[in-house]
Predicted model as a PDB file, atoms N, CA, C, CB and O in Angstrom, pLDDT in the B-factor column:
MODEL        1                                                                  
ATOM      1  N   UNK A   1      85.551 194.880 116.188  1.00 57.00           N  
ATOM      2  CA  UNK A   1      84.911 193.607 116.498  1.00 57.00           C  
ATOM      3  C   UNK A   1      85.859 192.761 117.358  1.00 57.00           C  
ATOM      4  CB  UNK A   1      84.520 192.849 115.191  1.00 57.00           C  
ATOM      5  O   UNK A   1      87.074 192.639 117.203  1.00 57.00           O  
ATOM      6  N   UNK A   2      85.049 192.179 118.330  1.00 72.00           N  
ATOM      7  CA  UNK A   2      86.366 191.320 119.168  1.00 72.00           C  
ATOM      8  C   UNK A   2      86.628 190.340 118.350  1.00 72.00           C  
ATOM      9  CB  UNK A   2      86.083 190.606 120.708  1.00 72.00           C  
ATOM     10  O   UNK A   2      85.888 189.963 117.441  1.00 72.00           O  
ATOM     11  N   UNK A   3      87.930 189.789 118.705  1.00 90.00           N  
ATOM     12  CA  UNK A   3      88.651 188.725 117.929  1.00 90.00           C  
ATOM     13  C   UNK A   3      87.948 187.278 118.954  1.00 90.00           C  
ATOM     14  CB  UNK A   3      90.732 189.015 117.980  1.00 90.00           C  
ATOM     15  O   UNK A   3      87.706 187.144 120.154  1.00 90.00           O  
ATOM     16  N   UNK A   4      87.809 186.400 117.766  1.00 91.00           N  
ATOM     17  CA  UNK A   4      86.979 185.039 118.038  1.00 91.00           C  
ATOM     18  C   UNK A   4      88.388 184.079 117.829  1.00 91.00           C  
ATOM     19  CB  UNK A   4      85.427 184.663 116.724  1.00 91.00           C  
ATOM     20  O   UNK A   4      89.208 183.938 116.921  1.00 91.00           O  
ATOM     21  N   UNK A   5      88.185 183.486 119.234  1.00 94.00           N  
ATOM     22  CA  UNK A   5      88.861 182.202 119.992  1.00 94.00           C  
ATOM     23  C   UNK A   5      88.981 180.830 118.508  1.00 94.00           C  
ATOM     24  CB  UNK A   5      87.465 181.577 121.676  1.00 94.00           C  
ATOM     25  O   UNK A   5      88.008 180.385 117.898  1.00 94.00           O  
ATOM     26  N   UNK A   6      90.278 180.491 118.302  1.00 96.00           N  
ATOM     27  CA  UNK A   6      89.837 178.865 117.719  1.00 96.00           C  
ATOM     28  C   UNK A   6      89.136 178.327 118.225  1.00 96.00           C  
ATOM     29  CB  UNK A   6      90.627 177.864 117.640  1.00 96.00           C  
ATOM     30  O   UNK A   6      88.717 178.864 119.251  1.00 96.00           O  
ATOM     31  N   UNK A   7      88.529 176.880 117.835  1.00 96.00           N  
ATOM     32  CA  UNK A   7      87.703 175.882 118.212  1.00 96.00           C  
ATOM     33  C   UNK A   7      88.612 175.294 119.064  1.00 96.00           C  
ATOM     34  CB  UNK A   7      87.109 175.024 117.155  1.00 96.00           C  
ATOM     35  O   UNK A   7      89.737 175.782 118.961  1.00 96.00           O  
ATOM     36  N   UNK A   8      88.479 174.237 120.027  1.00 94.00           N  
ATOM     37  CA  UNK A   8      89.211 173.653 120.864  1.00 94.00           C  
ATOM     38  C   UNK A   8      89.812 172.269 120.198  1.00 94.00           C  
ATOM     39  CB  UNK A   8      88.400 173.493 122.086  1.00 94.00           C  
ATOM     40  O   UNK A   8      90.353 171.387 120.864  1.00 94.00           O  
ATOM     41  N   UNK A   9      89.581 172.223 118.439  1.00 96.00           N  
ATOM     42  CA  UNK A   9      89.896 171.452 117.614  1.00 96.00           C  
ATOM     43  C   UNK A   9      91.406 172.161 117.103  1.00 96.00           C  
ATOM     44  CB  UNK A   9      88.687 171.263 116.613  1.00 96.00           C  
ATOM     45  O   UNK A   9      92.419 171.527 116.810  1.00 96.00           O  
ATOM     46  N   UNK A  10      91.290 173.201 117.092  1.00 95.00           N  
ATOM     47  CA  UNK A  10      92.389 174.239 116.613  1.00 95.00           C  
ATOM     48  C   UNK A  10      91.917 174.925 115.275  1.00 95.00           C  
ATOM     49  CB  UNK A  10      93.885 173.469 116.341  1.00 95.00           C  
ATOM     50  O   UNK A  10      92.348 175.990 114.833  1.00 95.00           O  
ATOM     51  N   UNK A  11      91.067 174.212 114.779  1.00 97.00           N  
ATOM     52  CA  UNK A  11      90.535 175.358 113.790  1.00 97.00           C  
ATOM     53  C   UNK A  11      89.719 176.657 113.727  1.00 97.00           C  
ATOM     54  CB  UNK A  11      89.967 174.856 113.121  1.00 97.00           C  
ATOM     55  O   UNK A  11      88.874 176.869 114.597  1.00 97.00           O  
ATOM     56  N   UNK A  12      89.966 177.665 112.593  1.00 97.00           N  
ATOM     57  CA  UNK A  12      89.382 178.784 112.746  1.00 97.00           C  
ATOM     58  C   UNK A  12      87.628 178.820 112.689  1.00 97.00           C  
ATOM     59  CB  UNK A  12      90.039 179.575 111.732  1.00 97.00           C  
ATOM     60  O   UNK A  12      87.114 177.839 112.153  1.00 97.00           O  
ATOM     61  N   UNK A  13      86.941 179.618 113.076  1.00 97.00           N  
ATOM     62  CA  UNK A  13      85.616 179.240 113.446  1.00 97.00           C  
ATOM     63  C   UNK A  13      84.920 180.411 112.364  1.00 97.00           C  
ATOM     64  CB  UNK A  13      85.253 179.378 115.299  1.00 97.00           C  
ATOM     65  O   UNK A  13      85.510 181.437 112.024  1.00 97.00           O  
ATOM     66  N   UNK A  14      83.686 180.061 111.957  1.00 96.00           N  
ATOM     67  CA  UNK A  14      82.779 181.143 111.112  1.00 96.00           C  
ATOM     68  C   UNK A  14      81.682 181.607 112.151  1.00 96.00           C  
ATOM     69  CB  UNK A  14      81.973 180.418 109.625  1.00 96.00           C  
ATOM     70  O   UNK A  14      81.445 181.085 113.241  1.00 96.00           O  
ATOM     71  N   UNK A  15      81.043 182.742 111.556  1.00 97.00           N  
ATOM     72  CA  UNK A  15      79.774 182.952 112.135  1.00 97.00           C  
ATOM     73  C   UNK A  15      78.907 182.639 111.707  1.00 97.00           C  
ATOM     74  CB  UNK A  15      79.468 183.851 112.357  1.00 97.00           C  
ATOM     75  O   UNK A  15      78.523 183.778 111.442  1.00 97.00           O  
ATOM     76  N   UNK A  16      78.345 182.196 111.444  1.00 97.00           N  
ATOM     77  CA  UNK A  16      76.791 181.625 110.859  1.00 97.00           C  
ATOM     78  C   UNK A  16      75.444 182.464 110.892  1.00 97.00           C  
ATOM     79  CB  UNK A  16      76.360 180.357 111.718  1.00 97.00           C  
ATOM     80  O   UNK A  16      75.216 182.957 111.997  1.00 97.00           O  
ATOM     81  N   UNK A  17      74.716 182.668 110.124  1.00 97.00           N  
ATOM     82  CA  UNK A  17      73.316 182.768 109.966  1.00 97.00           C  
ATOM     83  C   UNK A  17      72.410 182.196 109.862  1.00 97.00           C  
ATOM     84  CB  UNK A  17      73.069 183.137 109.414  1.00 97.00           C  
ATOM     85  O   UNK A  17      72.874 181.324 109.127  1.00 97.00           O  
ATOM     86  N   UNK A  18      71.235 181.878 110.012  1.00 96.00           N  
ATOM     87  CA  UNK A  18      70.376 180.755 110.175  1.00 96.00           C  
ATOM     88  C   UNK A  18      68.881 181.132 110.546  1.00 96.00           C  
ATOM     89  CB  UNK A  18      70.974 179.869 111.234  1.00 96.00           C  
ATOM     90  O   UNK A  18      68.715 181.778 111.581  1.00 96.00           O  
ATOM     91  N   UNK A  19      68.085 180.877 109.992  1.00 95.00           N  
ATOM     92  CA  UNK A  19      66.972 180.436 110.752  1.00 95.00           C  
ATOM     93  C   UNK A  19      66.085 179.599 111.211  1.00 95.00           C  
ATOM     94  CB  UNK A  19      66.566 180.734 110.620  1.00 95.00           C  
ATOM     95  O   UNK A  19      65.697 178.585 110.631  1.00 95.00           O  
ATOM     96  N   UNK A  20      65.687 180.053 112.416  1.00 90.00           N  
ATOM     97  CA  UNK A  20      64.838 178.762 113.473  1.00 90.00           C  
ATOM     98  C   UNK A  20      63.348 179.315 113.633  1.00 90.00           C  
ATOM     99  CB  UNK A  20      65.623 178.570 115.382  1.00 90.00           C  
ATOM    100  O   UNK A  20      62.819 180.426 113.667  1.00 90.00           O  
ATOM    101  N   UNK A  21      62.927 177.952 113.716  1.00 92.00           N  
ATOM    102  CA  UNK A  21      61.678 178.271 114.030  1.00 92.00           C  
ATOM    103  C   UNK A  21      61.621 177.609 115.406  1.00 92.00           C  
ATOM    104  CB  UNK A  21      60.622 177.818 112.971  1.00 92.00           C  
ATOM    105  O   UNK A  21      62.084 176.529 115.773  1.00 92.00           O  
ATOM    106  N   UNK A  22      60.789 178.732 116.208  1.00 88.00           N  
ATOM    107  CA  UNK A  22      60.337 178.815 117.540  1.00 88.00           C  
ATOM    108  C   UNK A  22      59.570 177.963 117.738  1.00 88.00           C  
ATOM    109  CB  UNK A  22      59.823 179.866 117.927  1.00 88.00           C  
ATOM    110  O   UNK A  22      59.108 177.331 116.788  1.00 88.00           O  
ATOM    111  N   UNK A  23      59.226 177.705 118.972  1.00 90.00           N  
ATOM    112  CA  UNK A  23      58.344 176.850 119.532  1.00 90.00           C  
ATOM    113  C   UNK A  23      56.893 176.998 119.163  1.00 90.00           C  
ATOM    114  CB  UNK A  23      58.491 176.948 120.847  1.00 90.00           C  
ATOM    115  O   UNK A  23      56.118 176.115 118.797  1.00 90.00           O  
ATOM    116  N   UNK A  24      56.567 178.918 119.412  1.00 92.00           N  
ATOM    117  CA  UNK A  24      55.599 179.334 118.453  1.00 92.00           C  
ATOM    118  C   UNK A  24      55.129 179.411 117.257  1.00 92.00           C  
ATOM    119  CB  UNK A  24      55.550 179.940 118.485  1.00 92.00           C  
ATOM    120  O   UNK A  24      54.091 179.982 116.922  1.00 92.00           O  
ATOM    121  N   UNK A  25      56.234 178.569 116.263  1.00 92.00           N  
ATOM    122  CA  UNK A  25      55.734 178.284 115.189  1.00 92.00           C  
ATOM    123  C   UNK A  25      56.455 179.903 114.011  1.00 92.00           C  
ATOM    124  CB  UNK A  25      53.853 178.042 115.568  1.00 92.00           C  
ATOM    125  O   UNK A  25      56.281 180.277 112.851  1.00 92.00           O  
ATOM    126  N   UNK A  26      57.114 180.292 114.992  1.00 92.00           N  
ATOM    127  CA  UNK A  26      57.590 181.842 114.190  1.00 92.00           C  
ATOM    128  C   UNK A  26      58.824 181.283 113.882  1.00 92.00           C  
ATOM    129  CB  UNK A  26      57.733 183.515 115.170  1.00 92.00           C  
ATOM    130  O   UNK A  26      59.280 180.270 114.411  1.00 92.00           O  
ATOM    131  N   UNK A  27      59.412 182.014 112.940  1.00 94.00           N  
ATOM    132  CA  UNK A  27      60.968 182.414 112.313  1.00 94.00           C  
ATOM    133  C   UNK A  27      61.303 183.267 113.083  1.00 94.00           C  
ATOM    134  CB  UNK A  27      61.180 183.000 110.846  1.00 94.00           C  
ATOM    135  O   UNK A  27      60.653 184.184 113.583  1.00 94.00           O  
ATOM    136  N   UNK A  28      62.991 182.790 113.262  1.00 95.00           N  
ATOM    137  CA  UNK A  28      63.692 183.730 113.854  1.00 95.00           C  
ATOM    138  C   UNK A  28      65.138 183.508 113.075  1.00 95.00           C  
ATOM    139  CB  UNK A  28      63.658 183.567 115.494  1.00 95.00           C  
ATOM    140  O   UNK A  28      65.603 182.446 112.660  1.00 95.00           O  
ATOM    141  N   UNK A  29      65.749 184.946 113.001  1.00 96.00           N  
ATOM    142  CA  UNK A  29      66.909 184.584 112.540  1.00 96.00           C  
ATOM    143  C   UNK A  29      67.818 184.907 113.966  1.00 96.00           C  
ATOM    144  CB  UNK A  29      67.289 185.413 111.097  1.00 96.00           C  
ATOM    145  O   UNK A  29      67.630 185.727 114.865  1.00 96.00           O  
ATOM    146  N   UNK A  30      69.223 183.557 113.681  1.00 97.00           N  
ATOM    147  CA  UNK A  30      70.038 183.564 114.638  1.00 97.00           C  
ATOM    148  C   UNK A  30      71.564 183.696 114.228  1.00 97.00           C  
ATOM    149  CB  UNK A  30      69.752 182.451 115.348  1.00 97.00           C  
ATOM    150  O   UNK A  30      72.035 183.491 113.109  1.00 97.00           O  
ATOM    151  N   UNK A  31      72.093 184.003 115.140  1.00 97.00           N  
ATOM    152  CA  UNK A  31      73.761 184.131 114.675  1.00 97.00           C  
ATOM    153  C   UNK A  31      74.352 183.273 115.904  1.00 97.00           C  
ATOM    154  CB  UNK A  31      74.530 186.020 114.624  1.00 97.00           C  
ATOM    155  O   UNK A  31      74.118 183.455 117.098  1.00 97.00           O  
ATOM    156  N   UNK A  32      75.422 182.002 115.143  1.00 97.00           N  
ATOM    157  CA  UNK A  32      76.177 181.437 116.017  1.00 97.00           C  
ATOM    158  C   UNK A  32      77.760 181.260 115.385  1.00 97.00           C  
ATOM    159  CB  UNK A  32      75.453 180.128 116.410  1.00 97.00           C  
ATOM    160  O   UNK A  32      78.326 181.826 114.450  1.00 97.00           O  
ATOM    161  N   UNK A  33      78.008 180.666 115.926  1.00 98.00           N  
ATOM    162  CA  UNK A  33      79.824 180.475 115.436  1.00 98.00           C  
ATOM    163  C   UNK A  33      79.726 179.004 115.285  1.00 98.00           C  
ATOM    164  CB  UNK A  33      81.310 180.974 116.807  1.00 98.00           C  
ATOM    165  O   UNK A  33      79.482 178.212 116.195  1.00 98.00           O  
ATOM    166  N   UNK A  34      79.880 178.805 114.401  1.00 97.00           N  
ATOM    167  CA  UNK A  34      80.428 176.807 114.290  1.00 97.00           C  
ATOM    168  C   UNK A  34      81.973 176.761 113.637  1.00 97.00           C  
ATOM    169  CB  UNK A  34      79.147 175.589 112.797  1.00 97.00           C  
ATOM    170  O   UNK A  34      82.648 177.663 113.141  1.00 97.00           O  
ATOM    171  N   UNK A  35      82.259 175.300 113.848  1.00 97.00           N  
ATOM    172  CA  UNK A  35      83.804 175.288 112.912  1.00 97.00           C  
ATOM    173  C   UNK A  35      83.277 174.130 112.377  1.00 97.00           C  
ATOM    174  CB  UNK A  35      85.596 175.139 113.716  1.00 97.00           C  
ATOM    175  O   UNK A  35      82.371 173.417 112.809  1.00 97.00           O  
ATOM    176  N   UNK A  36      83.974 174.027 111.356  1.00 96.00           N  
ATOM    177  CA  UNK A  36      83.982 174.059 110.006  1.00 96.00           C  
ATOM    178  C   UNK A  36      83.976 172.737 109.808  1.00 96.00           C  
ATOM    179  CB  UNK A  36      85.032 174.785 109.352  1.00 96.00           C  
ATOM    180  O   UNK A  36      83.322 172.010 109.059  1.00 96.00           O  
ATOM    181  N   UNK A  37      85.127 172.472 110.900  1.00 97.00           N  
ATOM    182  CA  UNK A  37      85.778 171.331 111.305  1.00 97.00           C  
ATOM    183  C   UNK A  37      85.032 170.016 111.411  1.00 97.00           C  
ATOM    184  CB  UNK A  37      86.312 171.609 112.474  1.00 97.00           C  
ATOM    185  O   UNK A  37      84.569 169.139 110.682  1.00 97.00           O  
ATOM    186  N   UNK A  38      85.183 170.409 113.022  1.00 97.00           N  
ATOM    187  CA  UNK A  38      84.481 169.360 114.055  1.00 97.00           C  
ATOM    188  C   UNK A  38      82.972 169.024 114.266  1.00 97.00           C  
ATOM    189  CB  UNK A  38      84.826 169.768 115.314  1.00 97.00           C  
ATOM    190  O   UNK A  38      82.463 167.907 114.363  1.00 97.00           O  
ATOM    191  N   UNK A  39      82.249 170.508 114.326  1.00 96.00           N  
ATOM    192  CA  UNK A  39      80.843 171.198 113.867  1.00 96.00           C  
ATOM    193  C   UNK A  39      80.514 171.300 115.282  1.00 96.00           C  
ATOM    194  CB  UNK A  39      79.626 170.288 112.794  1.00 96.00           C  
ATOM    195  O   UNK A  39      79.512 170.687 115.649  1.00 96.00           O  
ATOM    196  N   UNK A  40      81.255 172.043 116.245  1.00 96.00           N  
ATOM    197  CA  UNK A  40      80.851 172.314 117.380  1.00 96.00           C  
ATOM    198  C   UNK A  40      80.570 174.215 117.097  1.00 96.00           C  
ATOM    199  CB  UNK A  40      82.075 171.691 118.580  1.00 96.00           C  
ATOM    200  O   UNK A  40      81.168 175.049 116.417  1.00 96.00           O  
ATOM    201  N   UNK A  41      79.465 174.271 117.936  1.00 96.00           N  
ATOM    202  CA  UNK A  41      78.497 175.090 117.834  1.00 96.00           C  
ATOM    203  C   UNK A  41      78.084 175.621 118.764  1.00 96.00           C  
ATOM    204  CB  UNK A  41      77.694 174.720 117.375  1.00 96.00           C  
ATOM    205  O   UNK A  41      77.448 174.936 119.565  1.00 96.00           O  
ATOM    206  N   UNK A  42      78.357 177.576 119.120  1.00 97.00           N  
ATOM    207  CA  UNK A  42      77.927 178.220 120.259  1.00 97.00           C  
ATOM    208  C   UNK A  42      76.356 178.430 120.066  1.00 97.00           C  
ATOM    209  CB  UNK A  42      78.745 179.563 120.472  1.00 97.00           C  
ATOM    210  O   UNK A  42      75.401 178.049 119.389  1.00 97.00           O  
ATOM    211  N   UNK A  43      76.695 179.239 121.049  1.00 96.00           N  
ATOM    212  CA  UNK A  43      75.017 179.407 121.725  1.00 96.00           C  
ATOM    213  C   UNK A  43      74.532 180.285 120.517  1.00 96.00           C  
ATOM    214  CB  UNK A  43      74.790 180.400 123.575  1.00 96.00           C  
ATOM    215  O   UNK A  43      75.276 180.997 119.843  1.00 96.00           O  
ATOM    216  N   UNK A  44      73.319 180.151 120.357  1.00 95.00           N  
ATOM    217  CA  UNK A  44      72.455 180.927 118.811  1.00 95.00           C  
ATOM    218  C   UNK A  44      71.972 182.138 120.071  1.00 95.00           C  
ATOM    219  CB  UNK A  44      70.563 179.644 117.643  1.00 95.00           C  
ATOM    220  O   UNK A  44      71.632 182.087 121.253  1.00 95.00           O  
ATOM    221  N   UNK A  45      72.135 183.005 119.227  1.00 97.00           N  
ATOM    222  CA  UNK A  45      71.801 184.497 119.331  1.00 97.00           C  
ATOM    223  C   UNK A  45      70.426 184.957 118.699  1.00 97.00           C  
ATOM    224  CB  UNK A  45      72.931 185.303 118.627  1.00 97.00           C  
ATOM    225  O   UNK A  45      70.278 184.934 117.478  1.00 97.00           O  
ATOM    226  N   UNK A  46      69.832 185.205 119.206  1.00 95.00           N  
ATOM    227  CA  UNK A  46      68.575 185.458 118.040  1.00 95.00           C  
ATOM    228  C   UNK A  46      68.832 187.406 117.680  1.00 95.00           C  
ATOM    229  CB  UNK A  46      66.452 184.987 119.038  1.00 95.00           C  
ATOM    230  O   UNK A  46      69.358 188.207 118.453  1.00 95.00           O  
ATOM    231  N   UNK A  47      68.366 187.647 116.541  1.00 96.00           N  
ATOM    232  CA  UNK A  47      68.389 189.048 116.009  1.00 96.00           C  
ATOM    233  C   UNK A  47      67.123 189.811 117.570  1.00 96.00           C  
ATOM    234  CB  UNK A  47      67.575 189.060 113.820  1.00 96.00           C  
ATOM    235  O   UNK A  47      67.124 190.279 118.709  1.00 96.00           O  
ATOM    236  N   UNK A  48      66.740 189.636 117.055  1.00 89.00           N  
ATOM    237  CA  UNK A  48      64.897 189.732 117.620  1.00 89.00           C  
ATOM    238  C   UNK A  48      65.119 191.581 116.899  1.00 89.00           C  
ATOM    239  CB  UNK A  48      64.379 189.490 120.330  1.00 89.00           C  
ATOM    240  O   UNK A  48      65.532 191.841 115.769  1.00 89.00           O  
ATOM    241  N   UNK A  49      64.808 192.325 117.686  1.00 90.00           N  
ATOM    242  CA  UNK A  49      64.868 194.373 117.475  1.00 90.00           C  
ATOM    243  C   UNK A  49      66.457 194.934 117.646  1.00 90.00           C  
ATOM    244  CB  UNK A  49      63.771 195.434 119.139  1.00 90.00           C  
ATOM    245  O   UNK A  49      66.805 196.103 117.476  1.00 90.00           O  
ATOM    246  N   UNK A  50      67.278 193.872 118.003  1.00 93.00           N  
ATOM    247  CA  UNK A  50      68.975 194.564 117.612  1.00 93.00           C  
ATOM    248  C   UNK A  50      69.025 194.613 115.866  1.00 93.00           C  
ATOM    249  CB  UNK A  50      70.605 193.215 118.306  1.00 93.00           C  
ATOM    250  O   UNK A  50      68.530 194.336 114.773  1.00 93.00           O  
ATOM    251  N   UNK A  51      70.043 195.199 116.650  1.00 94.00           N  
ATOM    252  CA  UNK A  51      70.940 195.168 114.587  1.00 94.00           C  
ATOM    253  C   UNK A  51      71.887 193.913 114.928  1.00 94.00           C  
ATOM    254  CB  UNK A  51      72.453 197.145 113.870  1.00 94.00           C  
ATOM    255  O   UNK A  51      72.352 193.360 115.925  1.00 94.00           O  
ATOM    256  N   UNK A  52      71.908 193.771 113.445  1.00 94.00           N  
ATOM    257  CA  UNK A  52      72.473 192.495 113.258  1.00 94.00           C  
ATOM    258  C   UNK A  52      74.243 192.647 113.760  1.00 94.00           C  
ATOM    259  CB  UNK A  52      72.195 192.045 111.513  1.00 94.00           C  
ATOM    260  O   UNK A  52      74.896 191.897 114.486  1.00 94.00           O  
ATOM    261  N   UNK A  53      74.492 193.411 113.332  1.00 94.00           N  
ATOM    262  CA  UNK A  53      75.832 193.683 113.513  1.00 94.00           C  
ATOM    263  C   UNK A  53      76.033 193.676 115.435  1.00 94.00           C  
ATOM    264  CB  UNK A  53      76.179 195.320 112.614  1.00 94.00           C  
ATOM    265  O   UNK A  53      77.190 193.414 115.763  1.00 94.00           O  
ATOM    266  N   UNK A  54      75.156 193.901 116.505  1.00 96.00           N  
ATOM    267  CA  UNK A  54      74.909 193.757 117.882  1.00 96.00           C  
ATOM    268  C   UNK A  54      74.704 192.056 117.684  1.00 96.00           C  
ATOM    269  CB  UNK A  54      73.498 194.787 118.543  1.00 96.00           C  
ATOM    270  O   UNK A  54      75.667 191.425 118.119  1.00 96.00           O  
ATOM    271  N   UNK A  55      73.944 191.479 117.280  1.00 96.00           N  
ATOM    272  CA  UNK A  55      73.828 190.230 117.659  1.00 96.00           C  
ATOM    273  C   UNK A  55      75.387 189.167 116.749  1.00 96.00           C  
ATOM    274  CB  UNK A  55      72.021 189.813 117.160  1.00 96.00           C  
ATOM    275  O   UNK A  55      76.157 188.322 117.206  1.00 96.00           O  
ATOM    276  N   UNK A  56      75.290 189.583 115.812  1.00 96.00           N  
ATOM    277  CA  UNK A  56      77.172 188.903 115.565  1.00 96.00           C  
ATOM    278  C   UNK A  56      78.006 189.353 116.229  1.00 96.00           C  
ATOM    279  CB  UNK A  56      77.989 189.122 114.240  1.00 96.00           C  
ATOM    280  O   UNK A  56      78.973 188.601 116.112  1.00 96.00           O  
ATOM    281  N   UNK A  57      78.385 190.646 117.289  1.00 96.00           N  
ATOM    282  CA  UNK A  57      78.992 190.611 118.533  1.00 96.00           C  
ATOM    283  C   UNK A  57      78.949 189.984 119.438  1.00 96.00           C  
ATOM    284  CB  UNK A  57      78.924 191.282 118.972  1.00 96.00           C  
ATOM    285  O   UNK A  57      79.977 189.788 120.086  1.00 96.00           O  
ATOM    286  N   UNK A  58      77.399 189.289 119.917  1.00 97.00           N  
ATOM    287  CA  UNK A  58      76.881 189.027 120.813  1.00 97.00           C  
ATOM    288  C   UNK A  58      77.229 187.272 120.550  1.00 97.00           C  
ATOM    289  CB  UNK A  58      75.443 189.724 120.883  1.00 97.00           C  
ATOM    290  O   UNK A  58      77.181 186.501 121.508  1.00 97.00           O  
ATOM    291  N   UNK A  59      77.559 186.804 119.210  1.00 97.00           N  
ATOM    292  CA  UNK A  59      77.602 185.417 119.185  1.00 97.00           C  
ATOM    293  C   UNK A  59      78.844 185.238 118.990  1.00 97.00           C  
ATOM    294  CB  UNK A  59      76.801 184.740 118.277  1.00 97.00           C  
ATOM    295  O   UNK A  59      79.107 184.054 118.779  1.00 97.00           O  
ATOM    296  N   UNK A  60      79.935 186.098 118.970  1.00 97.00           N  
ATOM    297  CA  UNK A  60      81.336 185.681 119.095  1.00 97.00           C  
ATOM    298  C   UNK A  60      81.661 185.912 120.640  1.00 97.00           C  
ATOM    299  CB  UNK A  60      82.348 186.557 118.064  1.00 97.00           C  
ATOM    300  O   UNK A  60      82.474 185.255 121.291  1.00 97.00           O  
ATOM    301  N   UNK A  61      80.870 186.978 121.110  1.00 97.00           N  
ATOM    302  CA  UNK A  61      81.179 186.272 123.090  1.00 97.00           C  
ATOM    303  C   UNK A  61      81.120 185.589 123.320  1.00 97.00           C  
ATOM    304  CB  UNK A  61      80.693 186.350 124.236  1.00 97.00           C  
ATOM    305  O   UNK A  61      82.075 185.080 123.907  1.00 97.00           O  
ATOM    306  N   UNK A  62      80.054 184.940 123.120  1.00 97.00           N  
ATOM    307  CA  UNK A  62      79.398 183.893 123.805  1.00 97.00           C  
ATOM    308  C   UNK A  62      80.302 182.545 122.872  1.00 97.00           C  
ATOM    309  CB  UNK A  62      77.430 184.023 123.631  1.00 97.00           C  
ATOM    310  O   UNK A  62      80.286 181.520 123.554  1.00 97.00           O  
ATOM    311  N   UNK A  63      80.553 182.479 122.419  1.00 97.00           N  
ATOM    312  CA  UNK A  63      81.714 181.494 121.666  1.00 97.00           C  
ATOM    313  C   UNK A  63      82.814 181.586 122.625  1.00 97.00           C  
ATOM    314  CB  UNK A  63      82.290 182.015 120.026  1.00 97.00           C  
ATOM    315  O   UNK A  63      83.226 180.616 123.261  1.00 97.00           O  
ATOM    316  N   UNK A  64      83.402 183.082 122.740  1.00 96.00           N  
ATOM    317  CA  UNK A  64      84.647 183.225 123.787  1.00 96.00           C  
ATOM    318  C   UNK A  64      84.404 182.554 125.049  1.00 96.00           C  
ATOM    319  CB  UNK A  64      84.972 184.732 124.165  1.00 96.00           C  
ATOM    320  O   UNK A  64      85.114 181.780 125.691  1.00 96.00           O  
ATOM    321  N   UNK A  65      83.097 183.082 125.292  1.00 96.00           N  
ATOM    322  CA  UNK A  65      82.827 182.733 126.704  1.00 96.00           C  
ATOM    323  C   UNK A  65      82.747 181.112 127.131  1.00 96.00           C  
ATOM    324  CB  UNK A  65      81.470 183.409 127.037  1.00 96.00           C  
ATOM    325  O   UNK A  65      83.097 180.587 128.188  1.00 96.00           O  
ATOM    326  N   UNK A  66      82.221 180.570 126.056  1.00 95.00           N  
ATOM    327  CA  UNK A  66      81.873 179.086 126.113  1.00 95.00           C  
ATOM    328  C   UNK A  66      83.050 178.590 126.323  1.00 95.00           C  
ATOM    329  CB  UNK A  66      81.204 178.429 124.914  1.00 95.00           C  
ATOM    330  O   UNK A  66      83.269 178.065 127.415  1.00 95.00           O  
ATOM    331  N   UNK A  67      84.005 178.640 125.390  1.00 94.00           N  
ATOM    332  CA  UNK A  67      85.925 178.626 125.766  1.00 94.00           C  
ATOM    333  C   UNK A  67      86.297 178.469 126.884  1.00 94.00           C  
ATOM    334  CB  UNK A  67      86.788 179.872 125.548  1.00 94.00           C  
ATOM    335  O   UNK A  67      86.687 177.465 127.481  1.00 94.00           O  
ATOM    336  N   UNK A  68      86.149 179.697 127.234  1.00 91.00           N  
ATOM    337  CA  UNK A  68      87.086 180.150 128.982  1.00 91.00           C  
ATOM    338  C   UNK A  68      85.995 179.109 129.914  1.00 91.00           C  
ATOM    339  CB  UNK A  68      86.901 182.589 129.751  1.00 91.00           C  
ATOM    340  O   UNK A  68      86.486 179.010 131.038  1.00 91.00           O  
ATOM    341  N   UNK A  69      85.064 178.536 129.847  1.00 87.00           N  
ATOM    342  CA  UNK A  69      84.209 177.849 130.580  1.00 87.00           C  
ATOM    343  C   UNK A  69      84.889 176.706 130.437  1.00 87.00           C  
ATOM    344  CB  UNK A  69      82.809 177.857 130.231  1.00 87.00           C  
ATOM    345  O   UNK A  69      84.474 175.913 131.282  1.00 87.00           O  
ATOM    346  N   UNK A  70      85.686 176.262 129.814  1.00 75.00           N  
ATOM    347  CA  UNK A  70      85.709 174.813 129.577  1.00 75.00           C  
ATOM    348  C   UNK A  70      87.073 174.004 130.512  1.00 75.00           C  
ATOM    349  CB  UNK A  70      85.886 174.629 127.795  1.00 75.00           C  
ATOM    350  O   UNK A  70      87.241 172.787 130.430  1.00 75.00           O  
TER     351      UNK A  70                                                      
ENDMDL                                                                          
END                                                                             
């Protein structure tokens, strides 16, 4: 699993689970990274037909990625 970036607070960050409901009125479950901390919060990943274990990869990039953007 790639290794997930601190928060730009300096604290260590979780992954989260969650679900949202869509615009359509459906459930979806999502995976994001928040800290703990501050409560800053990457981009939500939705499961949709991956495995879960693909989309909690997919929401610690995008955490990294949000990082190196900044």
């Amino acid at each position: 699993m790639m290794e997930m970036k601190h928060c730009t607070c300096g604290a260590e960050v979780d992954v989260r689970r969650s679900i949202h409901r869509t615009a359509g009125g459906n459930d979806e479950i999502v995976y994001r990274v928040s800290c703990p901390v501050c409560g800053q919060l990457g981009p939500a990943i939705p499961v949709a037909d991956k495995d879960e274990g693909i989309a909690i990869a997919e929401a610690v990039q995008a955490w990294n990625e949000m990082l190196n953007h900044r």
